[in-house]
LUMMI-412825 format. One record per residue (C-alpha): residue number from 1; residue in three letters; z, y, x. Coordinates in Angstrom, 2 decimals. Layout:
residues N
 num residuo       z       y       x
 NUM     ala       Z       Y       X
...
//
This chain:
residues 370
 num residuo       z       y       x
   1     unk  -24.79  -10.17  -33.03
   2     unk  -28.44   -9.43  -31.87
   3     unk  -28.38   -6.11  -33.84
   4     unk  -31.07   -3.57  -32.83
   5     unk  -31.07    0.75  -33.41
   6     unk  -34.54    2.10  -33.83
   7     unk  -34.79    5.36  -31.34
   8     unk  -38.00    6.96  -33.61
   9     unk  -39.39   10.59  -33.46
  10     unk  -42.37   12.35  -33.23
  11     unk  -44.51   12.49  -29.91
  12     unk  -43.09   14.22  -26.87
  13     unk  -39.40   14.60  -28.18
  14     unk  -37.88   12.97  -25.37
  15     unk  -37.18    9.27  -26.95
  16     unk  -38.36    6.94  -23.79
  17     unk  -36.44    9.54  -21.57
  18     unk  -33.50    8.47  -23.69
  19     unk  -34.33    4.78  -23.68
  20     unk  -34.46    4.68  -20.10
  21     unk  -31.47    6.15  -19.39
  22     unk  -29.67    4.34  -22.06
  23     unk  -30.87    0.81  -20.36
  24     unk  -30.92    2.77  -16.43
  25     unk  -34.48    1.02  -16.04
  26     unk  -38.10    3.13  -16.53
  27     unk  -39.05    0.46  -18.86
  28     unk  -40.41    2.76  -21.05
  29     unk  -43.60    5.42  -20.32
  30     unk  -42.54    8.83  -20.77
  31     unk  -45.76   11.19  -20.07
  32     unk  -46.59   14.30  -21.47
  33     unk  -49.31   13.12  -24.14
  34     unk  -49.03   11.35  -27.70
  35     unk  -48.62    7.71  -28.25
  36     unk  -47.45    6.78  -24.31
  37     unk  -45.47    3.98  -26.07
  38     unk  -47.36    1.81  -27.92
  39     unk  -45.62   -1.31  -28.19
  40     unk  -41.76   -0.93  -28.78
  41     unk  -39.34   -1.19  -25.74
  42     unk  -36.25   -3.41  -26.44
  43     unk  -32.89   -2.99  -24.21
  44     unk  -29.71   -3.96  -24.19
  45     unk  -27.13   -2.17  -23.82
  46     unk  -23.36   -2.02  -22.98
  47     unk  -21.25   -0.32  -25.34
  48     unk  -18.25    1.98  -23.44
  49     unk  -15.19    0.58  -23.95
  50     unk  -12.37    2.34  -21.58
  51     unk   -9.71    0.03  -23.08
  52     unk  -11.09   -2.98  -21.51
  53     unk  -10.70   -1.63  -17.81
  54     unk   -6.52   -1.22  -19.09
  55     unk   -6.68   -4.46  -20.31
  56     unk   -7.95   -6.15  -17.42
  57     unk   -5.75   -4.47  -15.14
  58     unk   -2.51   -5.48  -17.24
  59     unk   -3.95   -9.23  -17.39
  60     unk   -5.41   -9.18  -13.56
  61     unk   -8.69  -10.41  -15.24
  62     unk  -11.45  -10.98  -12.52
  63     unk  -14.20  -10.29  -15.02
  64     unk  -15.06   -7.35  -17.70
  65     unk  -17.50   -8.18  -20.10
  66     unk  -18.39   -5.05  -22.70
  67     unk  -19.93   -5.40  -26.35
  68     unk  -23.90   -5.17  -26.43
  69     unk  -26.42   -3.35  -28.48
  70     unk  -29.70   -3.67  -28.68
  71     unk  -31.90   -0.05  -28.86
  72     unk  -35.75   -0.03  -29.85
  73     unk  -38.09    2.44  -28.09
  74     unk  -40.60    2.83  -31.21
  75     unk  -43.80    4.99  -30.66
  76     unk  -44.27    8.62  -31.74
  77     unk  -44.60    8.75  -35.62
  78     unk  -47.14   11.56  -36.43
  79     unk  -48.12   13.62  -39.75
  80     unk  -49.65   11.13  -42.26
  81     unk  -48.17    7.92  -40.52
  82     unk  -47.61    6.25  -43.88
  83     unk  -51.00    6.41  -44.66
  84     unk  -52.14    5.33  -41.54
  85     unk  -52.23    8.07  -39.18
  86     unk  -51.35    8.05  -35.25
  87     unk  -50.13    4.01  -35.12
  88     unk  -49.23    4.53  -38.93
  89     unk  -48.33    0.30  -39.98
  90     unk  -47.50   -0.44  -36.99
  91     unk  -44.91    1.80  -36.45
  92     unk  -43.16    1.18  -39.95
  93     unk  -42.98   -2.20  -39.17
  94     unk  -40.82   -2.03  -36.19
  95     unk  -38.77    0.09  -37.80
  96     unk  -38.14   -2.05  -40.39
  97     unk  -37.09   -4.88  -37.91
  98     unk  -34.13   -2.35  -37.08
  99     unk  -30.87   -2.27  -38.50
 100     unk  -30.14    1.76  -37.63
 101     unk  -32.28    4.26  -36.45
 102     unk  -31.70    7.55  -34.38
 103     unk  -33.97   10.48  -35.17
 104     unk  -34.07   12.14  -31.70
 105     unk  -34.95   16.05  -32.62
 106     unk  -36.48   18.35  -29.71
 107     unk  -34.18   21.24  -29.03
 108     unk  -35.24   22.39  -26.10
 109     unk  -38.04   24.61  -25.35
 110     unk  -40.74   24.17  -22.39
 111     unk  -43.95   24.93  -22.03
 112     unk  -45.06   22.41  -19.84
 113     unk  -44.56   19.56  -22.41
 114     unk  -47.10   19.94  -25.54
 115     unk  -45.77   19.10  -29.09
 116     unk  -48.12   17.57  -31.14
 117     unk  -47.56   20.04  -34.39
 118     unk  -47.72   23.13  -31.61
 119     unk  -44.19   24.53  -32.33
 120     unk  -40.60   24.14  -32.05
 121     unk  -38.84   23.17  -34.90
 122     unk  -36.67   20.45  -34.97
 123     unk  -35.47   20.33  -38.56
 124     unk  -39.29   20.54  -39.57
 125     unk  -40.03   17.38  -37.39
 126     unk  -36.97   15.57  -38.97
 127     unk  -38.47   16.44  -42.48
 128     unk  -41.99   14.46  -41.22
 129     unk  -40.29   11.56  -40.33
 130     unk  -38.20   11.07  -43.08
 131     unk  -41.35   12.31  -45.25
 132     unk  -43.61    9.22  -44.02
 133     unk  -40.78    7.21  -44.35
 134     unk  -39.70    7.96  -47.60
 135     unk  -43.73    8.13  -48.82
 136     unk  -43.60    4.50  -47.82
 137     unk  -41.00    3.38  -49.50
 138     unk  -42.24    4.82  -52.47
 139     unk  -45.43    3.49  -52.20
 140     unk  -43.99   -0.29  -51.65
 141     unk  -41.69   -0.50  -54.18
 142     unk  -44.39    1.57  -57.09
 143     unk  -46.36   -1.51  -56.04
 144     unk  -43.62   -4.23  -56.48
 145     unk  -42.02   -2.73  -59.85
 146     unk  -44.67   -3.98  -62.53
 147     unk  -44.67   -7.39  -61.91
 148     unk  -40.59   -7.44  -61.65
 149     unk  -40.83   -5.75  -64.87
 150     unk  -43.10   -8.30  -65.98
 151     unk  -40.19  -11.07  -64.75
 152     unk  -37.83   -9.51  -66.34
 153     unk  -38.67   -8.83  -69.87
 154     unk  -40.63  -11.37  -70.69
 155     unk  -39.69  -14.37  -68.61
 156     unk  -35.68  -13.62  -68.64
 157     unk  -35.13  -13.57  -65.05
 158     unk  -31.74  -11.92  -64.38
 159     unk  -32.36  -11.70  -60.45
 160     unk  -35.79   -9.98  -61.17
 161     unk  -33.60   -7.32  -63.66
 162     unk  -31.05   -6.51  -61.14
 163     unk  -33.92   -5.99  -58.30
 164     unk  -35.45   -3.55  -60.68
 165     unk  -32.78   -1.61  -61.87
 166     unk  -32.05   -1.59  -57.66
 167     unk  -35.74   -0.23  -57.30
 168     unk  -35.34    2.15  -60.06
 169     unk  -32.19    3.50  -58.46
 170     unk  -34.03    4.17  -54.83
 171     unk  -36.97    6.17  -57.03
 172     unk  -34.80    8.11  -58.50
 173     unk  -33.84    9.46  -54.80
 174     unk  -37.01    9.19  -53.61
 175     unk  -38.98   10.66  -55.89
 176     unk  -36.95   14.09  -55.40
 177     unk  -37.49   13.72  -51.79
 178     unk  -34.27   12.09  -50.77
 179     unk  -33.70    8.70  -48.75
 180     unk  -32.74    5.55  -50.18
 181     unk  -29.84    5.36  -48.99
 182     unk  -28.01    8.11  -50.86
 183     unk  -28.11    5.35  -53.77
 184     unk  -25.63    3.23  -52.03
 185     unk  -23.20    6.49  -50.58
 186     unk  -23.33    7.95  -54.51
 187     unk  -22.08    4.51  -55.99
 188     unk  -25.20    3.56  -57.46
 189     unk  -25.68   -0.06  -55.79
 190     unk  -22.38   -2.10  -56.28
 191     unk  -21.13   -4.44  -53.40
 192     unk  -22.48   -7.28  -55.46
 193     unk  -25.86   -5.87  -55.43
 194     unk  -26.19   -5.50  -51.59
 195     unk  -27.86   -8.44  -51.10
 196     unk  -30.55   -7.56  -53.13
 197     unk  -30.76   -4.20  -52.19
 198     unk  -31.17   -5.07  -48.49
 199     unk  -33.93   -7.58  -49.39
 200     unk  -35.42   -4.43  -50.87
 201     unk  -35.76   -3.68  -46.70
 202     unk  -36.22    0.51  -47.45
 203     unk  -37.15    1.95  -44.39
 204     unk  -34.77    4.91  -45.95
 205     unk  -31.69    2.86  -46.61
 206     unk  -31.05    2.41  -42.96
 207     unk  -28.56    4.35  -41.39
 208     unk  -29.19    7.59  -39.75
 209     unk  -28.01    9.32  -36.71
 210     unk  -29.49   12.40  -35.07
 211     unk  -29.85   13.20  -31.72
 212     unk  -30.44   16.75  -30.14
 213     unk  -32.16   16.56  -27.31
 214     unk  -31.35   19.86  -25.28
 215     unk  -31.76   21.47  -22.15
 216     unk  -29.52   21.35  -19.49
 217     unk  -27.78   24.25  -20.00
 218     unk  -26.78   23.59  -23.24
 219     unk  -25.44   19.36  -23.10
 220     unk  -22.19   20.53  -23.16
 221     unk  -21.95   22.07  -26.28
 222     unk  -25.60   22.45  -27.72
 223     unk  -27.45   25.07  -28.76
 224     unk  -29.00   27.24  -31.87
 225     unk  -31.56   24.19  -32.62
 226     unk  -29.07   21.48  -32.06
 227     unk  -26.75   23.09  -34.81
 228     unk  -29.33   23.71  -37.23
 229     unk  -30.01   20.09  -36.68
 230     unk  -26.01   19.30  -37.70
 231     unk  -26.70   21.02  -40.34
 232     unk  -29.24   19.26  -41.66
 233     unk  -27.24   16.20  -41.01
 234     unk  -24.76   16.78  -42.98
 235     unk  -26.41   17.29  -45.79
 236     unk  -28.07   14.07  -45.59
 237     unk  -24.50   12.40  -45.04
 238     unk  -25.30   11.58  -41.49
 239     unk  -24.09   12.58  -38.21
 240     unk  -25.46   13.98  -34.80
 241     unk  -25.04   14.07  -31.07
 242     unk  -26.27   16.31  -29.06
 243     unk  -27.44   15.22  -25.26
 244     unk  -29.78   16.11  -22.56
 245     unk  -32.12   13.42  -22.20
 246     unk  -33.45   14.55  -19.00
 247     unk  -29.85   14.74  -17.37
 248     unk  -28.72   11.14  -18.68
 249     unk  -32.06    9.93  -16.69
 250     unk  -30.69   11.40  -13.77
 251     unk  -26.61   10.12  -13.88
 252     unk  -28.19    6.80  -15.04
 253     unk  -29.73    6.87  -11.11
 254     unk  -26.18    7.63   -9.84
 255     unk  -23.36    5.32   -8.83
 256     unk  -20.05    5.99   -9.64
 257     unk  -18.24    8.24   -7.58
 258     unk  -21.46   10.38   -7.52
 259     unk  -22.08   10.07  -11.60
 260     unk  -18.04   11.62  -12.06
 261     unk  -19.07   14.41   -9.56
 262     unk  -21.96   15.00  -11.59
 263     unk  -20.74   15.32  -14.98
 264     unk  -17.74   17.77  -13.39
 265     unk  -20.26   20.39  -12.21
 266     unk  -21.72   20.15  -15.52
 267     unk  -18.54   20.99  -17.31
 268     unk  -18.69   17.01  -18.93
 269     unk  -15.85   14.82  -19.55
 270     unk  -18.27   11.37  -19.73
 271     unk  -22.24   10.95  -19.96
 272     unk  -23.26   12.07  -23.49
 273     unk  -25.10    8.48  -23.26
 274     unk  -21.45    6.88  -23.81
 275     unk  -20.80    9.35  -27.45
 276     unk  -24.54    7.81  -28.29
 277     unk  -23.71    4.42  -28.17
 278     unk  -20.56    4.69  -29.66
 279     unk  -21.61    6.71  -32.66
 280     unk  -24.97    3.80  -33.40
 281     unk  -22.26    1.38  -33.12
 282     unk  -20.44    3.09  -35.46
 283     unk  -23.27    3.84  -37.99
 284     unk  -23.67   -0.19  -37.97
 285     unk  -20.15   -0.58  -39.26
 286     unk  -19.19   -2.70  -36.06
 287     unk  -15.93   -2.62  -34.12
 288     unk  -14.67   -4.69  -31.47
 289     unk  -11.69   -6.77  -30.62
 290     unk  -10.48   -8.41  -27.22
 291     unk   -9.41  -11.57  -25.83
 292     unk   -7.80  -11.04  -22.43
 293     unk   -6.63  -13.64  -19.79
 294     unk   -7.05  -14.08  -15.80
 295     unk  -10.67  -14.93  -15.82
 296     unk  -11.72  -12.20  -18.09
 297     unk  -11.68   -9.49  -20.49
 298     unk  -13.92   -9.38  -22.95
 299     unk  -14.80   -7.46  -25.73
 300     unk  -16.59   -8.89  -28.97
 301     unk  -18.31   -7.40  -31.72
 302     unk  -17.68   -8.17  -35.33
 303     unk  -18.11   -6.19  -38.66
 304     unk  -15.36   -3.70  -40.14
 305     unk  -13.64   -5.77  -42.54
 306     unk  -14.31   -9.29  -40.67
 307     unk  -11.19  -12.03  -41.36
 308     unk  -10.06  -14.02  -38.30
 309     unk  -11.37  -16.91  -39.05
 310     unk  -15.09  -15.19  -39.27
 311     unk  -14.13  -13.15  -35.69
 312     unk  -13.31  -16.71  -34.24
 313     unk  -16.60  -17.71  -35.05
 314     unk  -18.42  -15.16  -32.89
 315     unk  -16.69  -16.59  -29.91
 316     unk  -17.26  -20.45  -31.41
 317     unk  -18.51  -21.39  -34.51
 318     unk  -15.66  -24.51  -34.26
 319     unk  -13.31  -21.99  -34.05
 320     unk  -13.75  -21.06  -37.33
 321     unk  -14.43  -24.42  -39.02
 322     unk  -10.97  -25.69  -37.55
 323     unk   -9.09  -22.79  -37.75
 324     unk   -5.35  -22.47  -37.56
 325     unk   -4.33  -19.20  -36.91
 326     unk   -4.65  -15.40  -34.59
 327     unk   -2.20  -15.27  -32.35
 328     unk   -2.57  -11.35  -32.84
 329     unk   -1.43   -7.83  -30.29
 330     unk   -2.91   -4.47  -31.47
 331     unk   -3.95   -2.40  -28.23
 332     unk   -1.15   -0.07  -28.32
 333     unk    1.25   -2.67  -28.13
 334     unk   -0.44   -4.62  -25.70
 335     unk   -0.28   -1.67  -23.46
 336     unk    3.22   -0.42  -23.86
 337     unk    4.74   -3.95  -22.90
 338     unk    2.11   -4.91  -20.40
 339     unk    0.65   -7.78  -21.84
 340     unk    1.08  -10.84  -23.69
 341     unk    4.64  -12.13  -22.46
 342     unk    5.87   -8.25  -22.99
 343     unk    4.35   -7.89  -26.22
 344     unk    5.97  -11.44  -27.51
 345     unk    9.37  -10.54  -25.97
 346     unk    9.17   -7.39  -27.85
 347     unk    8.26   -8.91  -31.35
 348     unk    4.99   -7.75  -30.97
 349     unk    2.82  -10.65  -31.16
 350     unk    1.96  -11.88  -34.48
 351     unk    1.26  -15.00  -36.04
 352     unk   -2.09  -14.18  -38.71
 353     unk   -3.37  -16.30  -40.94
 354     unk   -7.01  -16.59  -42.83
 355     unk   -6.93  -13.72  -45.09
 356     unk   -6.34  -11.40  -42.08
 357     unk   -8.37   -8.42  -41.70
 358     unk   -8.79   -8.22  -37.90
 359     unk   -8.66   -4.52  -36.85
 360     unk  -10.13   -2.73  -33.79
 361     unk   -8.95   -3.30  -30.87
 362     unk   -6.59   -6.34  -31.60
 363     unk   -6.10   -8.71  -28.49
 364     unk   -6.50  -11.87  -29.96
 365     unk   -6.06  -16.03  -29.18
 366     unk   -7.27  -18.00  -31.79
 367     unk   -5.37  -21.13  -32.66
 368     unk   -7.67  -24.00  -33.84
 369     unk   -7.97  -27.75  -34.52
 370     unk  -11.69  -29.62  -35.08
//
């Protein structure tokens, strides 16, 4: 599932700091100076998954293979970007190419990196970003709702009725300064409808994460601007992390042994990279199950809600046209009666049909016949 996270801000926040410790390459140009990136830097990226090292221990699997996402290093938006300003088009376009974005917030003070609106105040440079992004989604769908009007009264088209009643929902949010996406949490746009209202592609219906980017000092536990930025995110019904950019560059240069020492003299239980990628995994409603033998263990990625057949087909698109059944173990189990042959001596493994809901962290083996 080649789904990508947007990493957007304003100039000098830290983001390619963040995107090259996330991918442990300096793909990205971090200087002190607006618009270093230009062009968007793509990486992928292995999600953390601690499970799979028990699995693969229980099975004697040779090979762990993680889940992947895909995070976007998007230039520095700037005051006035929907209108043009700074790279203005071009930057709403590649965020609209993103499933997710994280707003990364500077919340940490030093005076040997400039910020292009000459203070620090992360909630106010939130407030820009979601301003140009909410001023363009205004101004495209003001521009599309006339003629769908149009389609709709006079011509009878029922698809063109629903997409305006969708539009008129979003204005209703946006024109009182709120995202988009507030019309789907409050029950405005149906299930049936979110086909349509994706197609709408709102820069402001995406889902948000926030990330406080603090000093060293403070990546434990944050500090006075991080939590005014949790604040803020909970009033916008989103959630925050708060890491140190600049030490996640320097454990991403670390090997193992050294990266554990590391994080202990900074009071850390894991990088704050791994709490990142977990929580954008998250905020695109994904979840993971296993399959688990002697060659490997290997984690894939399928939506919350996915049926067995539909997780068979991310392994094999055969396996879900032929289809039998899930020959199913939830984690737990599959730990407490180390492995397979425990679990199914226990009554643990379970036969699942079609209609199954596959939940995170089954070990599955799909049964199938093409």
């Amino acid at each position: 599932m080649a789904l990508k996270v947007a990493i957007v801000g304003l100039p000098n926040v830290g983001k390619s700091t963040l995107f090259n410790a996330l991918t442990q390459t300096a793909a990205a140009q971090a200087a002190n100076y607006p618009f270093c990136t230009i062009e968007p830097n793509t990486g992928d990226v292995a999600v953390p998954e601690p499970r799979l090292a028990v699995l693969a221990e229980i099975a004697g699997s040779k090979e762990i293979i993680p889940a992947r996402i895909n995070f976007v290093d998007i230039a520095g938006l700037v005051r006035g970007a929907s209108k043009g300003e700074g790279l203005g088009n071009q930057f709403l376009a590649n965020i609209r190419d993103c499933d997710a974005i994280t707003y990364v917030a500077r919340c940490f003070v030093d005076t040997d990196i400039t910020h292009v609106e000459g203070r620090i105040d992360p909630v106010s440079d939130l407030e820009i970003i979601e301003t140009e992004l909410m001023l363009a989604d205004l101004e495209s769908l003001e521009k599309r709702l006339p003629q769908l009007e149009k389609r709709a009264k006079t011509g009878g088209d029922k698809d063109a009725a629903t997409t305006v009643a969708l539009i008129n929902a979003a204005l209703a949010y946006l024109r009182e300064g709120r995202p988009a996406r507030l019309a789907v949490e409050s029950g405005k746009v149906s299930k049936e409808d979110m086909k349509a209202w994706n197609m709408l592609q709102l820069l402001t219906s995406k889902p948000a994460l926030y990330v406080c980017n603090v000093e060293e000092s403070a990546a434990d536990k944050g500090n006075d601007l991080s939590a005014k930025v949790a604040e803020r995110a909970r009033a916008d019904h989103a959630n925050s992390v708060v890491i140190s950019a600049q030490i996640e560059s320097e454990i991403a240069m670390l090997d193992a042994a050294e990266r554990q020492e590391f994080l202990e003299t900074l009071g850390l239980e894991e990088p704050g990279l791994n709490r990142l990628i977990r929580e954008a995994y998250k905020l695109l409603g994904l979840q993971s199950y296993f399959t688990v033998g002697p060659k490997e263990a290997h984690a894939w990625t399928i939506p919350v809600g996915c049926t067995a057949p539909q997780a068979a087909g991310v392994i094999h698109t055969d396996f879900e046209k032929g289809f039998i059944r899930a020959e199913t173990i939830a984690y737990a189990d599959y730990v407490q009666y180390k492995g397979e042959a425990g679990a199914r001596d226990a009554g643990k493994l379970r036969q699942e049909g079609k209609e199954y809901i596959v939940k995170d962290g089954d070990v599955m083996n799909f049964r199938f016949n093409v």
